[in-house]
N, C-alpha and C positions, 0 to 999 in steps of 0.2 A: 504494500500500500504506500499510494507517497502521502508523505508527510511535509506540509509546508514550511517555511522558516519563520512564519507567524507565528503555528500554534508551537512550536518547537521552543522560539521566543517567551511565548507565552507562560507554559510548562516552566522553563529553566528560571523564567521569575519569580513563579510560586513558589518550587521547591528548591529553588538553589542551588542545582545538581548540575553536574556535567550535561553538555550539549549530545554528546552519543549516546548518556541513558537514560536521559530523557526521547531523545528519539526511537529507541528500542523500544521505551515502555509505549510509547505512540505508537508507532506500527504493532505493537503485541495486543493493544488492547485497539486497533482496528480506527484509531483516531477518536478514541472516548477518555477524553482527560479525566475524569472521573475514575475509569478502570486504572489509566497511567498511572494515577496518584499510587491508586492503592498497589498496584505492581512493586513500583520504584519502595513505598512501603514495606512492602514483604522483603525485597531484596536489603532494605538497609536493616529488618530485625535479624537476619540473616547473617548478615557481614554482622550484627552488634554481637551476635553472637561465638560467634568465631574471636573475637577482639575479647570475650570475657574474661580471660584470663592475666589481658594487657594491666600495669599497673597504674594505677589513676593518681598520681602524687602532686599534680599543677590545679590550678581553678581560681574560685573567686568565692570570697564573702559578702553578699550580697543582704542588703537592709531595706525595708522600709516603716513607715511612722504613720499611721492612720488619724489623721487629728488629735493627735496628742495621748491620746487612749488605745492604741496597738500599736505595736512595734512588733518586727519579726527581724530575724537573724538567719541566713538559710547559706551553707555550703554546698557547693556544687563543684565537684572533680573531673577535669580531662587529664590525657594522658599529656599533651605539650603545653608550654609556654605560650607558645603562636595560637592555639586555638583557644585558652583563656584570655588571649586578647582581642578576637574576633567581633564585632558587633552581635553576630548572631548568638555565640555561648551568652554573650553577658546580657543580651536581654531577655534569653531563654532562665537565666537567673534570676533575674527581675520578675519575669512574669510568675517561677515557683515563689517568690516573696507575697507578691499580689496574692496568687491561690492562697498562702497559708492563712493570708489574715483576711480574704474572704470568707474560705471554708474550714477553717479552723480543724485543721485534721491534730488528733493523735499521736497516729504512729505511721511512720514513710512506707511500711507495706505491711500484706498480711500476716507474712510470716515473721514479724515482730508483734502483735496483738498475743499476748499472754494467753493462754488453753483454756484456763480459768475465765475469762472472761469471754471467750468463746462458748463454754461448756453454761455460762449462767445467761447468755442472749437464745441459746437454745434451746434451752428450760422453759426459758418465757415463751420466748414464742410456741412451743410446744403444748403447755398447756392454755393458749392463747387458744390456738387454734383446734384444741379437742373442746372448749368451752363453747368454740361457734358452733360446734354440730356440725362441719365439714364431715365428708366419710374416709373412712380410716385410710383409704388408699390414697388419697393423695393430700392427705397431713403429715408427709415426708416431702413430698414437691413445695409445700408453702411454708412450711420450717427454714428451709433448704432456703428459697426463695428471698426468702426476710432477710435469713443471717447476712445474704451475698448483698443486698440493698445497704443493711448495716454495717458492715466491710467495708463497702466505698463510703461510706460517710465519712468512716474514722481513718479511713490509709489515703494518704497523700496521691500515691503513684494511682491508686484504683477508685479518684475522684473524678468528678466529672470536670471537666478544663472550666474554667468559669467564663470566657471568651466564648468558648461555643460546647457546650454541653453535652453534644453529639458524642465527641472524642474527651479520653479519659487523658490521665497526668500521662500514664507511660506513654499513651501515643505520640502526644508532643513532645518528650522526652526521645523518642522513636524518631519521629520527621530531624531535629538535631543530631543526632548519631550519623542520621544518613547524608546529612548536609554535610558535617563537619570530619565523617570520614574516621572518627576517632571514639574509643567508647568513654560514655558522659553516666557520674553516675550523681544524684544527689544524696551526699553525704549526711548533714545532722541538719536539724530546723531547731528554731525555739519562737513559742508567740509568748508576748508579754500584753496581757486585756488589764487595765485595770479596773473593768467591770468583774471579775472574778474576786477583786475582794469585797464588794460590796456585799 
């Protein structure tokens, strides 16, 4: 299929990516930037993957102040010096700043949420939902259901992007990796509300 240098243009602005894969993902998804995205996607969790084991020792500490009453602290790691100083790392750290003191998450993913506090959200909702009188077969599907809605509430990476809700933290976390070529991981957060000591 040919592929013009418009939409080729196009593409390589959205996502930032080299001119050949973005045209690759054009021609693979038939000229549906839409399918492209999500290709070039899959291809960069792909490559983040293979990079897992790369070490992440360079990055940025990244702040902001919500009128006086929140403040957040958020660490974000690459592996080079060059890609911490990139526009795209550093406002991809700004925008996790944004999320935390929007959506006030917990804990950065779910395999840091304590078992304990797993095992008592699953309690409730369980005997939540044998109270409604649902039938017994599928009060493991809305158990099940609940905890996973509750998960993204409190893990950063398994929130919903507060820009466009669609896409979760890792996604955009994901579109970065593939731009920047390098693996990105967010390291520690802290929010400070002083509505919490009220």
């Amino acid at each position: 299929m040919n592929i013009s240098a418009k939409e080729i243009a196009g593409l390589r602005a959205k996502t930032g990516l080299p001119m050949m894969e973005v045209k690759v993902a054009l021609q693979e998804a038939g000229g549906d930037e839409t399918k492209a995205i999500e290709i070039l996607r899959k291809k960069g969790l792909s490559k983040s993957e293979k990079r897992a084991d790369r070490e992440t020792s360079n990055g940025v500490v990244d702040s902001y102040i919500h009128g006086g009453k929140i403040g957040v602290l958020v660490e974000v790691l690459c592996e080079t010096d060059f890609v911490a100083r990139t526009a795209d790392f550093k406002n991809f750290a700004h925008e996790i700043s944004l999320q935390v003191v929007a959506s006030a998450p917990k804990y950065l993913s779910r395999d840091q949420v304590p078992e304990e506090e797993i095992a008592k959200e699953k309690e409730f909702y369980l005997a939540e939902a044998k109270n409604s009188g649902k039938p017994e077969a599928i009060i493991e599907k809305i158990v099940e259901g609940k905890l996973n809605t509750f998960l993204a509430a409190i893990c950063l990476l398994n929130q919903p992007y507060f820009r466009d809700p669609k896409k979760t933290v890792a996604d955009i976390l994901a579109d970065v990796v593939a731009k920047t070529g390098e693996k990105i991981v967010v390291g520690r957060f802290c929010r400070f509300d002083l509505s919490d000591k009220i």
